[in-house]
C-alpha positions as CSV (number, residue, x, y, z in Angstrom):
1,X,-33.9,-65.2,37.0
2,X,-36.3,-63.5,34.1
3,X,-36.2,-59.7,33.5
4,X,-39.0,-58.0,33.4
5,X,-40.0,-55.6,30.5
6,X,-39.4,-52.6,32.4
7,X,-36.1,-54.0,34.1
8,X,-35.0,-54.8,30.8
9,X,-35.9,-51.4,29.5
10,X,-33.8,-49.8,32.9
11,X,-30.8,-51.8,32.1
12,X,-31.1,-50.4,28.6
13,X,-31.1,-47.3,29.2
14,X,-28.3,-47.5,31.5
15,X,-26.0,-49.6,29.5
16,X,-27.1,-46.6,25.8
17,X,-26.0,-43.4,28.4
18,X,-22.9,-45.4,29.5
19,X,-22.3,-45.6,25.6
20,X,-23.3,-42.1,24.9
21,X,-21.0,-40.8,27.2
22,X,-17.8,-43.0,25.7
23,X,-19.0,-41.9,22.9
24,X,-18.3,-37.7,23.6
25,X,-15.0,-38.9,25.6
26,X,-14.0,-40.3,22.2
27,X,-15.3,-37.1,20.1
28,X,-13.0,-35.2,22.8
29,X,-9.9,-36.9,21.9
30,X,-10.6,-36.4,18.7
31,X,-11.4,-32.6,18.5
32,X,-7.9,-32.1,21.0
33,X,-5.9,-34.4,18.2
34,X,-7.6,-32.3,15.7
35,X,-6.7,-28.8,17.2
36,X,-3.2,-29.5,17.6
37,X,-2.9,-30.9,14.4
38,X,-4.1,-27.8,12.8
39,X,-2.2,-25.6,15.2
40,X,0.6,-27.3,13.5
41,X,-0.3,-26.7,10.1
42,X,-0.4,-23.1,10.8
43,X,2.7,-22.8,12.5
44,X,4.3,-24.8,9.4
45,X,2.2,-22.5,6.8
46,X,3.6,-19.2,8.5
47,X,6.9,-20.8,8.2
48,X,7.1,-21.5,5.2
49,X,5.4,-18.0,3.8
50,X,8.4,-16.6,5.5
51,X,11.2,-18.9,4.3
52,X,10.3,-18.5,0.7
53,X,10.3,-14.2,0.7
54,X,13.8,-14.9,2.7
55,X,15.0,-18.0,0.0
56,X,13.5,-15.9,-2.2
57,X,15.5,-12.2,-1.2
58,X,18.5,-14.6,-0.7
59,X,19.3,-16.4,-3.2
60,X,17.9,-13.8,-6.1
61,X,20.0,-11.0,-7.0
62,X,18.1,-9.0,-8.9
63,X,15.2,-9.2,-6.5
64,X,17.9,-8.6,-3.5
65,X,19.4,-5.7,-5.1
66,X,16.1,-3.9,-5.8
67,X,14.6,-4.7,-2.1
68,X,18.2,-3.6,-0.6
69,X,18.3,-0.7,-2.8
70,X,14.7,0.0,-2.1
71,X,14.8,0.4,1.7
72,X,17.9,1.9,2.4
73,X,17.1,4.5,-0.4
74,X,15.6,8.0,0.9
75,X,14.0,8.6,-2.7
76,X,12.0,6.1,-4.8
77,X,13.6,4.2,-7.5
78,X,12.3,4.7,-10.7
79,X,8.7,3.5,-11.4
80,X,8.7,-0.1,-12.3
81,X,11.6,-0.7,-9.4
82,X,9.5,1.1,-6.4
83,X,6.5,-1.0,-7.9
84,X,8.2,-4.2,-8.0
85,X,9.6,-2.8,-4.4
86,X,6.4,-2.0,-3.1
87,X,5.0,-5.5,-4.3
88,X,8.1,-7.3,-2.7
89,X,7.1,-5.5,0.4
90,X,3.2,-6.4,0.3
91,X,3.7,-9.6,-0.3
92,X,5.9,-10.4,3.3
93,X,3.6,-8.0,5.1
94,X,0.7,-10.2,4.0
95,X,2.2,-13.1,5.3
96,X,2.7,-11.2,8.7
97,X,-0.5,-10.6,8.6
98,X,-1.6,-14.0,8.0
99,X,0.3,-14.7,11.0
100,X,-1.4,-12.2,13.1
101,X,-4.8,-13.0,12.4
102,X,-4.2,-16.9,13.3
103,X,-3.3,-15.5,16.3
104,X,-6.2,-13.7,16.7
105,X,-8.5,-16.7,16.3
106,X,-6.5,-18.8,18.2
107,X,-4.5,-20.8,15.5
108,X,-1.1,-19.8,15.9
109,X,1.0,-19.1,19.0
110,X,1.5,-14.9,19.7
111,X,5.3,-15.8,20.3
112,X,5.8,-17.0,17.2
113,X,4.0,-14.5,15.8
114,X,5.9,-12.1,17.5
115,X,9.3,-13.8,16.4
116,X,8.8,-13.3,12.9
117,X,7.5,-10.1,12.7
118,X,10.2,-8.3,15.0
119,X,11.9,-8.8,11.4
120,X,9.8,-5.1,11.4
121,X,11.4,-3.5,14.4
122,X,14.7,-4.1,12.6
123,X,13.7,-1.8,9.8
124,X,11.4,0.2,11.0
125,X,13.8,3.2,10.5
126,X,15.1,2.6,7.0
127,X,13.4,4.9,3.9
128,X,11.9,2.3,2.2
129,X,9.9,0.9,5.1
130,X,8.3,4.4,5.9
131,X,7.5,4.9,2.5
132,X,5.9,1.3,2.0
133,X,3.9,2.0,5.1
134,X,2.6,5.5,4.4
135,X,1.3,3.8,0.9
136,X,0.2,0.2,2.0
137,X,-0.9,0.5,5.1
138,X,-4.5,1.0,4.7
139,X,-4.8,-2.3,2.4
140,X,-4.3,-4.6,5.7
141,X,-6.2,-5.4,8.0
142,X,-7.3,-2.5,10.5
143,X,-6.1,-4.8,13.7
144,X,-3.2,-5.6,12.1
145,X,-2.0,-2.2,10.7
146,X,-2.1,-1.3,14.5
147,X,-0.1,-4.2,15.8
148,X,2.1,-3.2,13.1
149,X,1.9,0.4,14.4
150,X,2.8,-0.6,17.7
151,X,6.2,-2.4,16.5
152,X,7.1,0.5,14.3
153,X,7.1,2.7,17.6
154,X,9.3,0.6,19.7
155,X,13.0,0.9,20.5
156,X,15.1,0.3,17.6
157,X,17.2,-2.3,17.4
158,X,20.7,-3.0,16.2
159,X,20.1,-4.4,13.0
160,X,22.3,-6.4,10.5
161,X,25.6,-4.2,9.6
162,X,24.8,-4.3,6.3
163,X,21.8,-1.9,6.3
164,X,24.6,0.9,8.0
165,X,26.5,0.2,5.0
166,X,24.0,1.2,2.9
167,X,25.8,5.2,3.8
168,X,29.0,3.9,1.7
169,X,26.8,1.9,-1.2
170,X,26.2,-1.3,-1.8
171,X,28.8,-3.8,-2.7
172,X,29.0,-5.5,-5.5
């Protein structure tokens, strides 16, 4: 049996949209593989912004002391130490933030958003975090200065014991 031109032509046509549309099934898969792997990478960048403030604050004493002394102390240190203090301070709110705006464009999952920065509601009550905030705030981002706003007006929390030691001074 011969094909005609225009039967040929037909069964063209069908078999190129039959290939088209395996074609968008396969750019599907790969845009869902490609979301979740940056989903991941976001999740594994905000962790890891985190961790190194906390490795950092843990396993340096000098920077420990001043951040300690720093938030639990109702007047400012002397110059350079509420600087370094204030800097300290910037630098984890900045990763907060990054983790709040991935949120916002979909990136990064609002619970763990929410996990890490409740870090916030634990010191929202100490010196040193009202005075950062009345002097920093308005060098974040506007949406997430009033996230951060929110968290600050919650219940407080029981926080770690050593913060209420801070009344008796810090050991050394």
């Amino acid at each position: 049996m011969k094909l005609k031109l225009s039967e040929m032509s037909n069964v063209a046509e069908i078999v190129g949209a039959f290939a088209i549309v395996l074609s968008l099934v396969y750019v599907g898969v790969q845009v869902k593989d490609s979301a979740a792997a940056t989903r991941s990478a976001a999740v594994n960048d905000a962790s890891e912004a985190v961790q190194s403030w906390y490795l950092e604050m843990g396993s340096n004493r000098q920077s420990s002391d001043l951040w300690f002394n720093s938030m639990t102390s109702s007047d400012p240190l002397s110059t350079s130490d509420e600087f370094q203090f204030m800097m300290m301070m910037h630098a984890v709110m900045l990763g907060f933030q990054n983790s709040y705006l991935l949120v916002e464009e979909g990136t990064l999952d609002a619970d763990y958003r929410d996990s890490i920065t409740f870090a916030l509601v634990a010191v929202k009550d100490l010196p040193g975090m009202d005075r950062y905030w009345k002097q920093r705030r308005g060098f974040l981002h506007r949406g997430f200065a009033e996230y951060v706003d929110g968290l600050l007006l919650r219940d407080s929390v029981d926080t770690l014991e050593m913060y209420k030691r801070a009344e008796n001074g810090p050991d050394k």
